[in-house]
C-alpha positions as CSV (number, residue, x, y, z in Angstrom):
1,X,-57.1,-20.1,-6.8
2,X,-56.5,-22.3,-3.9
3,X,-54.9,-25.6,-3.2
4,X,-55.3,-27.7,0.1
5,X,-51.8,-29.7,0.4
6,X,-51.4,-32.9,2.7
7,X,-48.6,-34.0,4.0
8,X,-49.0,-37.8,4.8
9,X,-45.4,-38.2,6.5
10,X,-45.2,-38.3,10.4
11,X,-42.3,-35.8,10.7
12,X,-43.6,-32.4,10.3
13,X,-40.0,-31.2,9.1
14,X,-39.3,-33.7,6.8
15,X,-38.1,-34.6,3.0
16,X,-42.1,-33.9,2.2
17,X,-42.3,-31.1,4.3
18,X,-39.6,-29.9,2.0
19,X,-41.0,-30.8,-1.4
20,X,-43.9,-29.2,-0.1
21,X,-42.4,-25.4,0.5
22,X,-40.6,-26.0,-2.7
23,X,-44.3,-25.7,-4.1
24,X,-45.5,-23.4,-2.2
25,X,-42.9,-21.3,-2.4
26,X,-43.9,-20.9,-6.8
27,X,-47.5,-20.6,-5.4
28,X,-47.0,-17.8,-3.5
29,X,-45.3,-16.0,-6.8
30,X,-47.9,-17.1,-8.8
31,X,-51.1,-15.8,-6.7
32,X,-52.2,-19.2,-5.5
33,X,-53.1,-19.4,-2.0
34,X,-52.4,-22.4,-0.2
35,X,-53.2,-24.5,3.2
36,X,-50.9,-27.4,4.1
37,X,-52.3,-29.9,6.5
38,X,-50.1,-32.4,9.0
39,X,-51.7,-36.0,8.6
40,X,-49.4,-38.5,8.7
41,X,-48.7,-38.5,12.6
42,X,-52.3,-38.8,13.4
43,X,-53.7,-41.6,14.7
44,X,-56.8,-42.3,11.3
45,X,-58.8,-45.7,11.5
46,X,-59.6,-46.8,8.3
47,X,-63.0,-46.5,6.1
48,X,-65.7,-49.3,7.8
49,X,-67.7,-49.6,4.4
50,X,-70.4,-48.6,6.8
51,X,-72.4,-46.4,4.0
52,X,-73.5,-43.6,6.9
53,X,-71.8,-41.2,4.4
54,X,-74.1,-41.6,1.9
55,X,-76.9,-40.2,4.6
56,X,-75.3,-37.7,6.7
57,X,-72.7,-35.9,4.0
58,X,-69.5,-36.8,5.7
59,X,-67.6,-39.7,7.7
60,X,-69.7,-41.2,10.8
61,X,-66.1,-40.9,12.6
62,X,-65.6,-37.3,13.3
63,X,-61.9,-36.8,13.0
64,X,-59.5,-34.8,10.6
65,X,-61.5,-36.1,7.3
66,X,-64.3,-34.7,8.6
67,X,-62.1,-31.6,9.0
68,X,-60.9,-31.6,5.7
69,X,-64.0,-32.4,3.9
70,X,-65.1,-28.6,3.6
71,X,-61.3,-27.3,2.5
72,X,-61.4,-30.1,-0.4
73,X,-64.8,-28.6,-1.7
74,X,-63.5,-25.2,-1.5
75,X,-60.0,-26.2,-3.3
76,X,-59.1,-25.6,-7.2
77,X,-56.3,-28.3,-6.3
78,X,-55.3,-31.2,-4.3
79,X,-51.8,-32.4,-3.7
80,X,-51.2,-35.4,-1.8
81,X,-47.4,-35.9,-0.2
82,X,-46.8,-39.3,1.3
83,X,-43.1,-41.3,2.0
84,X,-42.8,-44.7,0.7
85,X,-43.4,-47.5,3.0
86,X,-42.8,-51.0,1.9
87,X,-43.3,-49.4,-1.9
88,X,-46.5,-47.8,-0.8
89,X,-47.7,-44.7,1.0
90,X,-48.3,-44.3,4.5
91,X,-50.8,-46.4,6.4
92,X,-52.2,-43.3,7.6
93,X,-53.0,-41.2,4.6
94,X,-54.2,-43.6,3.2
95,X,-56.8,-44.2,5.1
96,X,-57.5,-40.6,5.3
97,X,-57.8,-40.6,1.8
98,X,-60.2,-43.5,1.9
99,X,-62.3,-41.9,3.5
100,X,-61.9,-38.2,2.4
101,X,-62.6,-39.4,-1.0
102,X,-65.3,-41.9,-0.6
103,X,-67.6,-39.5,1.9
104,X,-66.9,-35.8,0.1
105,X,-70.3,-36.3,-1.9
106,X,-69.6,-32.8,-4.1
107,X,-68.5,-32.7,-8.0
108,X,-64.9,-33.4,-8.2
109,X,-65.1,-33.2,-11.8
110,X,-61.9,-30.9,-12.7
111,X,-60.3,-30.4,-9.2
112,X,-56.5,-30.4,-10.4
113,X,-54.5,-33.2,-8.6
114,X,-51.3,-33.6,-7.6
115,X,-48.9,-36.7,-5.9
116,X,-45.8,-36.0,-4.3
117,X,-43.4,-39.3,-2.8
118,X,-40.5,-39.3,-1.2
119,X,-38.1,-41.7,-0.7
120,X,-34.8,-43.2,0.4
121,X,-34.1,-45.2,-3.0
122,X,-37.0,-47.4,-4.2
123,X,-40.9,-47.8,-4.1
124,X,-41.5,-44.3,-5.2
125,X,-43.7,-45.0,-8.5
126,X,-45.2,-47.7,-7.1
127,X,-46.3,-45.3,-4.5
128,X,-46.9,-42.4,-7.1
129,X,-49.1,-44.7,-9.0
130,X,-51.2,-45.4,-5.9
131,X,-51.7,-41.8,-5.0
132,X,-52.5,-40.8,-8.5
133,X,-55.6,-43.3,-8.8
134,X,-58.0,-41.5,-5.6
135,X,-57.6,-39.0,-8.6
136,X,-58.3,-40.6,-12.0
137,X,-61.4,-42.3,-10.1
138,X,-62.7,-38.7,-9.4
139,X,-62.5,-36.8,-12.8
140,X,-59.8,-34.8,-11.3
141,X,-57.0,-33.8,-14.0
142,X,-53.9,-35.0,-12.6
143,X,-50.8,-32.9,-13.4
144,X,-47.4,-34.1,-14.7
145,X,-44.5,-32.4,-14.2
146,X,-40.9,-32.5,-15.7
147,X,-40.0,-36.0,-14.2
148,X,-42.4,-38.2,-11.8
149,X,-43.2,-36.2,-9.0
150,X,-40.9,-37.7,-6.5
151,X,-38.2,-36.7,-4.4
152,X,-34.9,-38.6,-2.3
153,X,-33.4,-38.7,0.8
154,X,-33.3,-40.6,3.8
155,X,-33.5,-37.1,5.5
156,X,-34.6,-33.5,4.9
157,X,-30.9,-32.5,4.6
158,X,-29.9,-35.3,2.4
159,X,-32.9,-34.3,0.2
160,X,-32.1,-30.7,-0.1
161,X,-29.1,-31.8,-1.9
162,X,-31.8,-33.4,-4.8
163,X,-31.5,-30.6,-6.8
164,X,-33.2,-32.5,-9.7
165,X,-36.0,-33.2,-7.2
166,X,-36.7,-30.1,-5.9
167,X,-36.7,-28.6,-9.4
168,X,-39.4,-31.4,-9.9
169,X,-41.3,-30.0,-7.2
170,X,-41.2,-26.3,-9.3
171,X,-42.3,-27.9,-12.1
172,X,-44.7,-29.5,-10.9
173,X,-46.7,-26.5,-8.9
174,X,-45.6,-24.3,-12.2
175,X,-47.9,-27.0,-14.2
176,X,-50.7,-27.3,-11.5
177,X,-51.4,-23.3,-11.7
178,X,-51.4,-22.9,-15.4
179,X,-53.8,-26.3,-15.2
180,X,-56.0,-25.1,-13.0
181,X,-56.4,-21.3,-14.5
182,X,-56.9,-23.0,-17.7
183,X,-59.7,-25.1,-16.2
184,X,-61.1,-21.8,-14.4
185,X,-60.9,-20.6,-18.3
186,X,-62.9,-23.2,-19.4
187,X,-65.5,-23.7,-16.9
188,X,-66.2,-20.2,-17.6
189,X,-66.7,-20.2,-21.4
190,X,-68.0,-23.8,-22.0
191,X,-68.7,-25.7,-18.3
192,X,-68.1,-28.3,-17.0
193,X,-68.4,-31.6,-19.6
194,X,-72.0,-33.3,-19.6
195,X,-72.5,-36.7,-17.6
196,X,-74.6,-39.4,-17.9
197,X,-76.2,-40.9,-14.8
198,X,-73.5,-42.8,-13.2
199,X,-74.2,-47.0,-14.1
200,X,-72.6,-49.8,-11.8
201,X,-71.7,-53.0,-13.2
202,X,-71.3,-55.8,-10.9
203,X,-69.4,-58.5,-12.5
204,X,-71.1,-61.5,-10.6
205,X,-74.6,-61.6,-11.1
């Protein structure tokens, strides 16, 4: 099992960075390998809607998404960690996500995934709900944990006193390894669920 993590704050050591090891630190235990990649102090232009994707199998601007394209493929899970901005994530995953999501052309279908916010005091299920649909768009299972997956504190020290949101974090990587095992489980005795051929709708005509 292996799970890429993203952490879509600018400051390398903070409150997500925390919620992060708190993971990692049960994935370790359990036998799940992870890889945790810094991009929310990159500098990420936004998707272009130019379609070159569909043609060459990844992003026509060859940055971090292009770097990350592979590791998603090669991930059982996904967790995305951003810090509320304005009751929204960061600018800057986001558009790595736009991107990553729209131009990764392989089977998503049962990739477990997995939001993470952090916060001061507000925003952070707006911002949860946000993260959470890149997901449900993808047929990737998202996982739930003992409270929404968020975390608080203006700081990494004030949010290592969050004791209820660390344990969150726990939780929450407890529930995405049993999740995804099950899901190995089941890919192995049944497959994955048919599809139809995918029909689009446009709703003016």
């Amino acid at each position: 099992m292996k799970v890429l993590m993203l952490n879509g704050s600018p400051h390398a050591s903070g409150v997500n960075n925390l919620a992060l090891r708190e993971m990692e630190a049960i994935f370790k235990e359990s036998g799940v390998e992870t890889e945790t990649v810094q991009v929310g102090n990159l500098a990420v232009r936004g998707c272009s809607a130019c379609g070159a994707c569909t043609k060459l199998g990844k992003c026509v601007y060859d940055d971090i998404v292009n770097e990350l394209l592979p590791k998603f493929e090669k991930a059982d899970g996904l967790v995305v960690s951003s810090p509320v901005y304005y009751a929204s994530a960061n600018a800057t995953l986001i558009a790595v996500l736009d991107r990553l999501f729209y131009a990764s052309r392989f089977d998503k279908t049962m990739k477990v995934g997995a939001s993470v916010v952090s916060c001061r005091r507000g925003g952070a299920s707006t911002t949860f709900d946000e993260l959470n649909k890149y997901f449900t768009i993808s047929g990737m299972p998202v996982v739930s944990s003992q409270y929404w997956n968020s975390i608080h504190g203006n700081n990494a020290q004030e949010a290592n006193q969050d004791e209820e949101g660390k344990q969150t974090m726990r939780a929450l990587a407890r529930n995405m390894t049993f999740l995804m095992k099950s899901i190995a489980l089941g890919k192995e005795a049944y497959g994955l669920p048919e599809k139809e051929s995918r029909k689009g709708t446009n709703f003016i005509r």
